[in-house]
Structure formats: structure tokens, C-alpha cells
N, C-alpha and C positions, 0 to 999 in steps of 0.2 A: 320151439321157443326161439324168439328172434335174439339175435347175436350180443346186442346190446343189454339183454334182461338176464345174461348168464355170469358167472362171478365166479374166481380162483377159491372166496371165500368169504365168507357172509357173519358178523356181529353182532352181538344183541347188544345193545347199550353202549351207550357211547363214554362211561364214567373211567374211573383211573384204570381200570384191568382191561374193560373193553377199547377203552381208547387207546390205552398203550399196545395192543392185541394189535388193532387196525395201524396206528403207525409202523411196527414192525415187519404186519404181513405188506403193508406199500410201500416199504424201504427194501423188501426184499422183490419186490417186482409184481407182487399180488394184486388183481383186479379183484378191492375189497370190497362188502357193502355193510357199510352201518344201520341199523338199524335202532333207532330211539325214541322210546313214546313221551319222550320230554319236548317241549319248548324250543326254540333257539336262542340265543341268547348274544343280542346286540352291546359290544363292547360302549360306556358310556352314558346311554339307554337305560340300560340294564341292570347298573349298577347306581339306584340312586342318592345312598348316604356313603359312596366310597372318598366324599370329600368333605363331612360332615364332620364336627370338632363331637365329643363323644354328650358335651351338655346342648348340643342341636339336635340330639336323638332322644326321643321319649325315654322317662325312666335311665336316662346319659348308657344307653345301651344294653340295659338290661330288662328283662320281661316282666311282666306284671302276676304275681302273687294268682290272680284267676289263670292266664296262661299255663303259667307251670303248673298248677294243680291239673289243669285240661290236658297238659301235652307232657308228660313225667319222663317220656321215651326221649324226643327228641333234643329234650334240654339239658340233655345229658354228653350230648355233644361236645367235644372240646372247640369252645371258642364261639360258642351259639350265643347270639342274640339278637336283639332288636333290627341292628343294623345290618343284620345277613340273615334274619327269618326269610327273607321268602326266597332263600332259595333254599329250603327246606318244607319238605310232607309232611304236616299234622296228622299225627297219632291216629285220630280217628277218620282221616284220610287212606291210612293204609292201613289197616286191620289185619293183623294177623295172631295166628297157633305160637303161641310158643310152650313149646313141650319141655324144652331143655334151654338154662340161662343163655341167650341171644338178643342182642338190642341188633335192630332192624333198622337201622336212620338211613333216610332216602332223599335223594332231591332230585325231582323229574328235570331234570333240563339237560341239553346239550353240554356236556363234560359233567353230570352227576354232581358227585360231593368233590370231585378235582378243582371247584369253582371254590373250596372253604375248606379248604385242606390247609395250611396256612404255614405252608414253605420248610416247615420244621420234621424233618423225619428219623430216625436213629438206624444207623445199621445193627443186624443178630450181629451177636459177637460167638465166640467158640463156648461161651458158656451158655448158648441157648440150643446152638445145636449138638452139644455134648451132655447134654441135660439127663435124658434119657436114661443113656449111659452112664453117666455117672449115681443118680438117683434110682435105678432099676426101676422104672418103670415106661410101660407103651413099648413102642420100636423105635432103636436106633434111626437118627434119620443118616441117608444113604452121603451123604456130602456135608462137609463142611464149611466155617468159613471163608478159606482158602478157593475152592473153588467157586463159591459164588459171590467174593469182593470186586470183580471182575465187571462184572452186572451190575453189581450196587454201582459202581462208577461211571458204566453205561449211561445208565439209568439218570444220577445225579448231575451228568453234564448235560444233560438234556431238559429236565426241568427246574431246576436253579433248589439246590436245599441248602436253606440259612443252617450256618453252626458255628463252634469254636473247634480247633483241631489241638484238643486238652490232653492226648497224647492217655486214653484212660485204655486200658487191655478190655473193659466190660462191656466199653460204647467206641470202639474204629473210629477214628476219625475218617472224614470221608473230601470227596469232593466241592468244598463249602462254598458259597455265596456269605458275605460280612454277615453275621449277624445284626438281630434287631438290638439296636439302643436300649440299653437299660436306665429305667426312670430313678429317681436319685434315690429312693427307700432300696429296691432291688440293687444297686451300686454299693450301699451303704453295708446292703445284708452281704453280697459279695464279697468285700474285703474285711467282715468279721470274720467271712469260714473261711478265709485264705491266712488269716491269723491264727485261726482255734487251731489248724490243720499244720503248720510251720512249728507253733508252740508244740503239736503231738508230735511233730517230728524231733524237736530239741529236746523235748523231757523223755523221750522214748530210751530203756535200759539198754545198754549197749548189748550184743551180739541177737536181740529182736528185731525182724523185719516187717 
């Protein structure tokens, strides 16, 4: 085999886990090779309602009633519609077994669903990986928060994750990018739960936490 054809280590797909695989093993000095039966995907090109007001997109971005009866899998996606179907597999594009509850949403292209993933991710907190244990069931996982906040951080300066740093024990705050703007109903619903929530804290009977 000529010299050029042999590889440190080789990818299947180039989506969030395989692409993040291949950045890591080329950050560490790895002669990688990706492999991807998707597309490629021209910045601009590629992206043709990324500049579209949401009443310029059919249906102002949502699917048509035949759609979702055809495609029940995929539009259950968070964030699916009109204006990012096609970088999404229809249903009966990709046919598969399912034996045990698993939704299967796929999008052949170069970065997979990392293309509609949509900036917003949560870190586990100790109450996902103490779960087990606490509840008696499955296995202990072997690590905690603790050790993999570390990662999470890696991770979040390198791809930009929008959030608030709300200071909550259940959801870490992490590495944030500003958050999206909230439209003035969602603002509105905002500072009612920050009042229900002040009010539980003032009417709360003394020595309750």
C-alpha cells in the first residue's frame, strides 16, 4: 500500500461524535481520514432560507399536515422545519427495525445533524450521574461530574453553546455564548416566574428551605 493511502486513523462520518473524534485525533498529531456518505456542504450555497423572515417560508416555517403524517420520525426533531428540512433524511428514506423505543433522525451531509443542532446544549449535573445510585437501579457510572466538567469546557470553547449562567445545582453553568433574545410573550412569561418564585421565597415558613 503506497504511503499516502495509510492513516494513524480512519472515521465513519463526519457528524458531532465523528467530527469531534477527527478534530481531536488531528489536534493530537493523527494522520485522520473521514469518511462520509453525505454531501458537502457550501457555506451560503447551501444554506438557502438562512436569511428568510419566517412569513417568506412556506407554511412561515412549519410543515404541511401531509408532511408530518409521511414523516412522524423526523419532525420530531427539536427545531425541524421547513426552513432546515433538507438537511434532514425522510422517514422512508431511511428505513429501519426498531425493536426497542429509538428515534433514528439523520442528515446525510458533511457535519450530519452538527448543521441543526441549534447552539443550546445542557451540561449532566451530579444528579444524572448519581442517579443509579441513588434510585438502585443499572450500574453506578464510574465518574462523576467533577471529573468530566473539564470536557464539558473543552468542548463549549470550542463550539460556541448559547445559555444563562443561572447559578442552578441541576443544570452547571457552563462556558456560555449570550443567549438568544427572548420575543416579548417569552420576556413577559419570564418575569411572571421570577415573581411566583420571589413571592415562594417571601411566603416560605421560617426554618423551610
Amino acid at each position: 500500500m503506497k504511503e499516502e493511502a495509510t492513516f494513524d486513523a480512519i472515521v465513519i462520518g463526519s457528524g458531532i461524535s465523528g467530527g469531534w473524534a477527527a478534530k481531536e485525533l488531528c489536534d493530537k498529531g493523527l494522520k485522520t481520514l473521514v469518511l462520509e456518505r453525505g454531501r458537502s456542504v457550501e457555506h451560503l450555497k447551501d444554506y438557502p432560507t438562512a436569511h428568510l423572515h419566517p412569513w417568506q417560508i412556506p407554511h412561515r416555517g412549519r410543515m404541511s399536515k401531509a408532511f408530518l403524517e409521511e414523516n412522524p420520525l423526523i419532525s420530531k426533531a427539536a427545531g425541524f422545519g421547513s426552513d432546515n428540512a433538507h438537511f434532514f433524511i425522510r422517514d422512508q428514506d431511511h428505513p429501519y427495525i426498531q425493536e426497542k423505543p429509538f428515534d433514528w433522525i439523520r442528515g446525510y451531509q458533511v457535519g450530519g445533524k452538527s448543521l441543526t443542532w441549534g447552539r443550546a446544549c445542557q451540561r449532566w449535573s451530579d444528579f444524572e450521574f448519581t442517579a443509579p445510585q441513588r434510585f438502585g437501579y443499572g450500574i453506578d457510572w464510574p465518574i462523576r461530574y467533577s471529573d468530566i466538567a473539564p470536557w464539558y469546557t473543552h468542548v463549549e470553547n470550542f463550539i460556541g453553546v448559547c445559555g444563562n449562567a443561572d447559578g442552578i445545582e441541576a443544570m452547571p453553568d457552563g462556558e456560555f455564548l449570550p443567549p438568544f433574545q427572548l420575543n416579548c410573550v417569552e420576556a413577559a412569561l419570564q418575569q411572571s416566574i421570577k415573581k411566583i418564585i420571589l413571592i415562594g421565597i417571601w411566603c416560605r415558613p421560617a426554618g423551610l428551605t
